[in-house]
Each structure stands twice: as structure tokens, then as C-alpha cells.
N, CA, C and O atoms as a printed pandas DataFrame, in Angstrom:
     atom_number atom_name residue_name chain_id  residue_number  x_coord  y_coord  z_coord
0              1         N          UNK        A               1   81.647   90.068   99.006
1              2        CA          UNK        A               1   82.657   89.532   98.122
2              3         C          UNK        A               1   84.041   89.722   98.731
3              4         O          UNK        A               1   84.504   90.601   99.458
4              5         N          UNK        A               2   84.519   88.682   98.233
5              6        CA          UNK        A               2   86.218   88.724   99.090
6              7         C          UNK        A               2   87.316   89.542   97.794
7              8         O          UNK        A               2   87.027   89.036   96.710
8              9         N          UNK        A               3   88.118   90.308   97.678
9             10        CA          UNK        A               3   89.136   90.673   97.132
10            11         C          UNK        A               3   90.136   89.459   96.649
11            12         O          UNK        A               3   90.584   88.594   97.401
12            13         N          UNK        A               4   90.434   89.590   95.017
13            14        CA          UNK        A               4   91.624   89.113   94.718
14            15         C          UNK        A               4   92.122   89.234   93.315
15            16         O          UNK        A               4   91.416   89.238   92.307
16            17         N          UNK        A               5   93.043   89.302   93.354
17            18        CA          UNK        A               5   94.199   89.446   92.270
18            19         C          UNK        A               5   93.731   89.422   90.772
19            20         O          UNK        A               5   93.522   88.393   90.129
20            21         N          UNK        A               6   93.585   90.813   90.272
21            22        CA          UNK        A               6   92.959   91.331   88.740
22            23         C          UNK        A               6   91.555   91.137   88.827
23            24         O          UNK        A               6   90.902   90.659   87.899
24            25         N          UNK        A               7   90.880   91.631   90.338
25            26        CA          UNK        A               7   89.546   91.915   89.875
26            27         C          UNK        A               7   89.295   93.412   89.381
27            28         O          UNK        A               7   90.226   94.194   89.577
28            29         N          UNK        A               8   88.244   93.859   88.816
29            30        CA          UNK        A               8   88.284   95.502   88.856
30            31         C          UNK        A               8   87.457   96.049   90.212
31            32         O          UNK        A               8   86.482   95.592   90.809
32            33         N          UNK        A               9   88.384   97.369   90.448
33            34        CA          UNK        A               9   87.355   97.794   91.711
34            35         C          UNK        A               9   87.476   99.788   91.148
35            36         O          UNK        A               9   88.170  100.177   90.208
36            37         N          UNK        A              10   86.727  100.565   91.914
37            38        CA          UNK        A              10   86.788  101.385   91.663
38            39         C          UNK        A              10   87.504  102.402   93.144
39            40         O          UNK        A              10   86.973  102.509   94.249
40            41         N          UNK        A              11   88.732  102.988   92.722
41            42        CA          UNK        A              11   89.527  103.916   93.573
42            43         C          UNK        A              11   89.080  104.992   93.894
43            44         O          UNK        A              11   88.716  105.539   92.854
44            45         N          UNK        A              12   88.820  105.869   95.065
45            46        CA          UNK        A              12   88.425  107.138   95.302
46            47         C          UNK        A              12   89.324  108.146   95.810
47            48         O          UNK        A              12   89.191  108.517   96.976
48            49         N          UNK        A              13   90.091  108.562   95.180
49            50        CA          UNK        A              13   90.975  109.676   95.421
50            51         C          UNK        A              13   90.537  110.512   96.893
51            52         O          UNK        A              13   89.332  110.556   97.141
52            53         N          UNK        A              14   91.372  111.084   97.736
53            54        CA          UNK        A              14   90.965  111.811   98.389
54            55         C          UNK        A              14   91.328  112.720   98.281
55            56         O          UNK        A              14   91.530  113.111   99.431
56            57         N          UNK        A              15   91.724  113.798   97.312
57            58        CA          UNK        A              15   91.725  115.147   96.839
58            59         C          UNK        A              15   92.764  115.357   97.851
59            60         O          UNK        A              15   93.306  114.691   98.734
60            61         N          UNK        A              16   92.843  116.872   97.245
61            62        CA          UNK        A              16   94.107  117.256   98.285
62            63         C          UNK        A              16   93.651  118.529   98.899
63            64         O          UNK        A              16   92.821  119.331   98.470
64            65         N          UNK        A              17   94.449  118.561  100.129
65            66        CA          UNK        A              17   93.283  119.314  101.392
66            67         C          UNK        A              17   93.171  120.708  100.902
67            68         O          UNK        A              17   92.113  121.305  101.103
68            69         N          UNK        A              18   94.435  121.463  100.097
69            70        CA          UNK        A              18   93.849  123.199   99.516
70            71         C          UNK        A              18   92.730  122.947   98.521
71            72         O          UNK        A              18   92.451  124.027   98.001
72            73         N          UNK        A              19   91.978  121.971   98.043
73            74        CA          UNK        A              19   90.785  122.276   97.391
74            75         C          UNK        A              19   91.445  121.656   96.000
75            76         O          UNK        A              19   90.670  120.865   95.463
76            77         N          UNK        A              20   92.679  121.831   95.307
77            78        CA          UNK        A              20   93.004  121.755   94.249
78            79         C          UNK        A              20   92.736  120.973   93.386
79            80         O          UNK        A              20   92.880  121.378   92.232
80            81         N          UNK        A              21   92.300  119.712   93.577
81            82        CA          UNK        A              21   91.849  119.132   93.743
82            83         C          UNK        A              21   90.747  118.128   94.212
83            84         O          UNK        A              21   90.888  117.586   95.308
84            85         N          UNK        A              22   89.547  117.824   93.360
85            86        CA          UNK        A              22   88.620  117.326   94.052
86            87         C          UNK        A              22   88.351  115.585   94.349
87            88         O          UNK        A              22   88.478  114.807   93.404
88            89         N          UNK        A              23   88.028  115.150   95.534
89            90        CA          UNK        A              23   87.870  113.450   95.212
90            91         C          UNK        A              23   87.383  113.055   93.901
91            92         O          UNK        A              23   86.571  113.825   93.390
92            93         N          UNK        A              24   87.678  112.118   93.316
93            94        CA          UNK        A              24   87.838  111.596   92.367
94            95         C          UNK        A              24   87.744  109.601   92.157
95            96         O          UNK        A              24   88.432  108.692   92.621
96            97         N          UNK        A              25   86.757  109.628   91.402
97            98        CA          UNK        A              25   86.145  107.987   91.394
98            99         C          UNK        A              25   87.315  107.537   89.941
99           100         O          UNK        A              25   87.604  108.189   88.938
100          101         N          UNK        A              26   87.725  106.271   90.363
101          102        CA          UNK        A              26   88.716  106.190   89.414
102          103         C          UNK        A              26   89.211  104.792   88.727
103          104         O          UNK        A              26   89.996  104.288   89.530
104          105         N          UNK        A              27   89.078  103.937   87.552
105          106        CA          UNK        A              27   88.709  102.703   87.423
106          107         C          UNK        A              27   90.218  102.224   88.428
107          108         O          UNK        A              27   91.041  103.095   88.713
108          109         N          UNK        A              28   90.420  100.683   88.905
109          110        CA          UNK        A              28   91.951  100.203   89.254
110          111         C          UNK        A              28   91.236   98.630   88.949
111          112         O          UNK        A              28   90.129   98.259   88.560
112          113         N          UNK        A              29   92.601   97.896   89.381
113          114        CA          UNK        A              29   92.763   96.661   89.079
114          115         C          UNK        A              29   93.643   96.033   90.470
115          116         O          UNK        A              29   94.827   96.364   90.536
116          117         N          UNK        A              30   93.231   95.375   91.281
117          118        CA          UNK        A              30   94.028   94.660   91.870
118          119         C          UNK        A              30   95.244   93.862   91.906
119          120         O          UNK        A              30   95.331   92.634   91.932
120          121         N          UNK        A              31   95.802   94.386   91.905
121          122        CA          UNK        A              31   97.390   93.309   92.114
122          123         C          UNK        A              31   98.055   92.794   93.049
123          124         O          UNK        A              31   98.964   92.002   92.799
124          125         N          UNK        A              32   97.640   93.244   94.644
125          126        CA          UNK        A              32   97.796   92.281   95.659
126          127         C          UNK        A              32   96.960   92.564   96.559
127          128         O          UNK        A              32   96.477   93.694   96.622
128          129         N          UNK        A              33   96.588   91.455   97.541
129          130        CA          UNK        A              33   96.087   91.398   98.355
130          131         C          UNK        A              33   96.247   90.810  100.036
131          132         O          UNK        A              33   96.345   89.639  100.405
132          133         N          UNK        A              34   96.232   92.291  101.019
133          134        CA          UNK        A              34   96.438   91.940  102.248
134          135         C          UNK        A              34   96.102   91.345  103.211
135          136         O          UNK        A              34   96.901   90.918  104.044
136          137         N          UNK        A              35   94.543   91.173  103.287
137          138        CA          UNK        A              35   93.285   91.106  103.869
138          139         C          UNK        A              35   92.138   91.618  102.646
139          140         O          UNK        A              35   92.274   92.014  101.488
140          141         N          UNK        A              36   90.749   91.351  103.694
141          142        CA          UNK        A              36   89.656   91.574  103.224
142          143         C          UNK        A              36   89.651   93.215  102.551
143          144         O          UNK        A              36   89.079   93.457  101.488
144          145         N          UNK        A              37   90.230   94.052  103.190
145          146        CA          UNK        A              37   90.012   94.957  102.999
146          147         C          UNK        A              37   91.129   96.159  102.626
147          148         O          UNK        A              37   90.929   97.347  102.375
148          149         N          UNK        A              38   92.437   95.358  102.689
149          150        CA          UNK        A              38   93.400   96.023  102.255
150          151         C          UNK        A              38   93.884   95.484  101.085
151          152         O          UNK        A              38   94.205   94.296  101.114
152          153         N          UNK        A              39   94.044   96.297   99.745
153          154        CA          UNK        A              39   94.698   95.521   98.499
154          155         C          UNK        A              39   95.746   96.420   97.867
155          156         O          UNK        A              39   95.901   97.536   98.361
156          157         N          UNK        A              40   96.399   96.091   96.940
157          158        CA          UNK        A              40   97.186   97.102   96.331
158          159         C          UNK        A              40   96.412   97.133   94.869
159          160         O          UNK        A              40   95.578   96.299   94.516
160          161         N          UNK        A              41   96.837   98.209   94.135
161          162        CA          UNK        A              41   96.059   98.975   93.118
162          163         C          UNK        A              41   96.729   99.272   92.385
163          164         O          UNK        A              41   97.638   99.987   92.805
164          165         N          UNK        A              42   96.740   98.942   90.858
165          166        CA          UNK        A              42   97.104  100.201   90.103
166          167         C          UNK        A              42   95.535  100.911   89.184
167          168         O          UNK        A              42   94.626  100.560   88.433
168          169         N          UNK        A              43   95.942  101.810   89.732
169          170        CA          UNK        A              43   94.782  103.114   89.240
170          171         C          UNK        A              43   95.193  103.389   87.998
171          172         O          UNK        A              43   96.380  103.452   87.679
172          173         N          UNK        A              44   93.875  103.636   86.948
173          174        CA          UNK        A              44   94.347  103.878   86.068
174          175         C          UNK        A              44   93.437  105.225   86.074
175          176         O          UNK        A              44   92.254  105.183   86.411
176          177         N          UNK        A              45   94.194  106.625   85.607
177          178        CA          UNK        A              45   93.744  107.883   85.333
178          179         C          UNK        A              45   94.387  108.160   84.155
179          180         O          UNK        A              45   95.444  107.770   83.657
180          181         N          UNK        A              46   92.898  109.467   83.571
181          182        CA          UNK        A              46   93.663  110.007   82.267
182          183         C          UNK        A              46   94.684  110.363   81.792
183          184         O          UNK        A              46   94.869  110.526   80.586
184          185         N          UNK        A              47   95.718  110.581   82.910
185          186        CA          UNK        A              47   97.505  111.379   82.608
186          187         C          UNK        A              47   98.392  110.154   82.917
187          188         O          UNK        A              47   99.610  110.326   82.965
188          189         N          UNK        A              48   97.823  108.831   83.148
189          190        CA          UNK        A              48   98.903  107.580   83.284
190          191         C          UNK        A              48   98.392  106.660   84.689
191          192         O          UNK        A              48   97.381  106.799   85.378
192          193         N          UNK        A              49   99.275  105.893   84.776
193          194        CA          UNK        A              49   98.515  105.212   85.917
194          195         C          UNK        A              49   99.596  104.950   87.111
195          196         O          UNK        A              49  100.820  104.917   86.985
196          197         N          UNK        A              50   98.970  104.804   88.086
197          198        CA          UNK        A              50   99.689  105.030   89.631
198          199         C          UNK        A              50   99.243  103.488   90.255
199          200         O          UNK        A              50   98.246  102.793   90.058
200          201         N          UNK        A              51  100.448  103.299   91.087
201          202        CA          UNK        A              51  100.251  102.138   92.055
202          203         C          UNK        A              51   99.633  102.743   93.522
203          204         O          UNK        A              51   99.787  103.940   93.765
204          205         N          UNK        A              52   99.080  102.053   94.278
205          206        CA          UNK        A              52   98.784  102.209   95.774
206          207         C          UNK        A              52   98.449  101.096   96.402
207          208         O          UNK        A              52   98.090  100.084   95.800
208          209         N          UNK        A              53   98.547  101.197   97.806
209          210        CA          UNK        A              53   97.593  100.362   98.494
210          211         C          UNK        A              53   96.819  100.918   99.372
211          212         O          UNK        A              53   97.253  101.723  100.195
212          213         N          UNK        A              54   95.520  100.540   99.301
213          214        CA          UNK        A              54   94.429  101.179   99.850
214          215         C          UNK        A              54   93.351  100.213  100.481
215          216         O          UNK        A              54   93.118   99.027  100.244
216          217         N          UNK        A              55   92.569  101.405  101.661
217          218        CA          UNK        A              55   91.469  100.117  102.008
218          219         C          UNK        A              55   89.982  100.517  101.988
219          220         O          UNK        A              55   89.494  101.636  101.829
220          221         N          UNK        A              56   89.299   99.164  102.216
221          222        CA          UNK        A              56   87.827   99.687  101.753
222          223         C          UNK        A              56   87.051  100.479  102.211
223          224         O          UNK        A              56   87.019  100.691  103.424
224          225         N          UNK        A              57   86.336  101.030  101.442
225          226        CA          UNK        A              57   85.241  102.157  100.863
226          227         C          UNK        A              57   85.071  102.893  102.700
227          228         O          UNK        A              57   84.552  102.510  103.749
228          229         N          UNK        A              58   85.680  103.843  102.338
229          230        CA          UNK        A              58   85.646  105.336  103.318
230          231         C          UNK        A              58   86.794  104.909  104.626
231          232         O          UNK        A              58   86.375  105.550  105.590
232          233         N          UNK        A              59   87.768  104.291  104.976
233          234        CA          UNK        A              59   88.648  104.185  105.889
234          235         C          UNK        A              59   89.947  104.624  104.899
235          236         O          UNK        A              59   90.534  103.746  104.267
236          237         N          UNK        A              60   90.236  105.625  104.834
237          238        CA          UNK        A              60   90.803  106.637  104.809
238          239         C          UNK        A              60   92.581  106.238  105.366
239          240         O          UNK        A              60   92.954  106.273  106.539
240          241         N          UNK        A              61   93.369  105.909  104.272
241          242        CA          UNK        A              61   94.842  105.225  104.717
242          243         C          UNK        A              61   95.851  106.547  104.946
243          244         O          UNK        A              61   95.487  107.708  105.132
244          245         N          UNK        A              62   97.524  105.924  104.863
245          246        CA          UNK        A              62   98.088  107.495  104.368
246          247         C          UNK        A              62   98.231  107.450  103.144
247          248         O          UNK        A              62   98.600  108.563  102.770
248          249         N          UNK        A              63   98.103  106.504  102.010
249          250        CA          UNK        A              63   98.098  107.214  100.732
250          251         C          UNK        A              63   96.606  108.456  100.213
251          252         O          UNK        A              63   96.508  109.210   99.245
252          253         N          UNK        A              64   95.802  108.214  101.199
253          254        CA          UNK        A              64   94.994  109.194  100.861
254          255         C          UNK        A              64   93.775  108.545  100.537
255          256         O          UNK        A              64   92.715  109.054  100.903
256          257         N          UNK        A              65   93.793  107.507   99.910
257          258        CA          UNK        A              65   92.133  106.979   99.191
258          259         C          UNK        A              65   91.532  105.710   99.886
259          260         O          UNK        A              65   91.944  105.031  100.826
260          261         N          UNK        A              66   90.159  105.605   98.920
261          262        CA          UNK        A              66   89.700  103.653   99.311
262          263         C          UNK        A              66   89.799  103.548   98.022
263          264         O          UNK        A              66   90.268  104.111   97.033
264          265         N          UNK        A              67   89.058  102.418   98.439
265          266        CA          UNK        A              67   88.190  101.060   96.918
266          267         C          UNK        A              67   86.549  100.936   97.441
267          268         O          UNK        A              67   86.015  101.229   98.510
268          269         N          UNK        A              68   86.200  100.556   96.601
269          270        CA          UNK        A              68   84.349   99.998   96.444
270          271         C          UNK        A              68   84.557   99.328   95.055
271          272         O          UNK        A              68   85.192   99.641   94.047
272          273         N          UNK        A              69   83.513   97.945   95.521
273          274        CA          UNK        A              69   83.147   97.836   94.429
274          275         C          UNK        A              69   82.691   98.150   93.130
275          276         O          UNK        A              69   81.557   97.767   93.414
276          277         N          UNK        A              70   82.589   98.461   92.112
277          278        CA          UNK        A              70   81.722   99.026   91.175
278          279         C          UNK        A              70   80.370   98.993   91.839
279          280         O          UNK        A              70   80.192   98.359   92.879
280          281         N          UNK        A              71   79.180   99.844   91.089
281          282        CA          UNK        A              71   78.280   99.749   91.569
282          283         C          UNK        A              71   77.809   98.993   90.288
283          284         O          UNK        A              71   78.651   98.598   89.481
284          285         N          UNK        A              72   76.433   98.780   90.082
285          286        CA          UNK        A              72   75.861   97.522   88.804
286          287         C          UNK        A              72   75.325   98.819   88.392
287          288         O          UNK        A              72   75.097   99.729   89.188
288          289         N          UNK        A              73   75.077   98.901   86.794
289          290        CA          UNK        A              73   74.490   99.444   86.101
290          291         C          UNK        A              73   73.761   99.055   84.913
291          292         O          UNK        A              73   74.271   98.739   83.838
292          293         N          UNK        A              74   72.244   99.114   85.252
293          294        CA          UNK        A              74   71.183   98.523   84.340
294          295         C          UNK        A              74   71.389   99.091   83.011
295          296         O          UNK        A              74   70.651   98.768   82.081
């Protein structure tokens, strides 16, 4: 599937390196798109929601996270 503008994807935090934090699966919404694999995000988490741009599932940017698709659930 190709990326675009207000699909849902799911964000993966990459925690922060003293532990304080653990990765974290996190609903977002697309709001732009760079390429296949780079989009911007706003994440939505329980304490409010954050913008980023991030890329897909395990390539690791400097904001810290990816995206993946949702997975399907029967």
C-alpha cells in the first residue's frame, strides 16, 4: 500500500535511551506525505497529541520513531 493524506497508521515510539521510558505503539493520522515511506504524523497519545515525521516500520529517523500499518484484527 502506498501512503496518503488522513490514512490511519500506527506510530512506534522509540523510548528514550535511560529506560524511562519504554517503545510505545501509538494510534496517528497522516498529514503529509514525502515518499513511500516518509510521512508526517500527528500521534495521538493519552496526555495530547504530537506532530512528527517519520519513516517506515523499523528505519529509525532523528525524531526517534516509525509507522506500520495497523495490523487486521479478526
Amino acid at each position: 500500500m502506498r501512503p496518503s493524506i488522513a490514512r490511519n497508521v500506527h506510530y512506534v515510539s522509540y523510548g528514550t535511551p535511560g529506560g524511562e521510558y519504554d517503545k510505545a505503539c501509538r494510534a496517528a493520522v497522516i498529514t503529509e506525505v514525502r515518499d513511500d515511506e516518509t510521512v508526517g504524523l500527528a500521534v495521538l497519545n493519552p496526555k495530547g497529541v504530537f506532530f512528527t515525521e517519520s519513516e517506515f516500520d523499523g528505519r529509525v529517523n532523528a525524531s526517534g520513531g516509525t509507522w506500520h500499518w495497523p495490523e487486521r484484527v479478526e
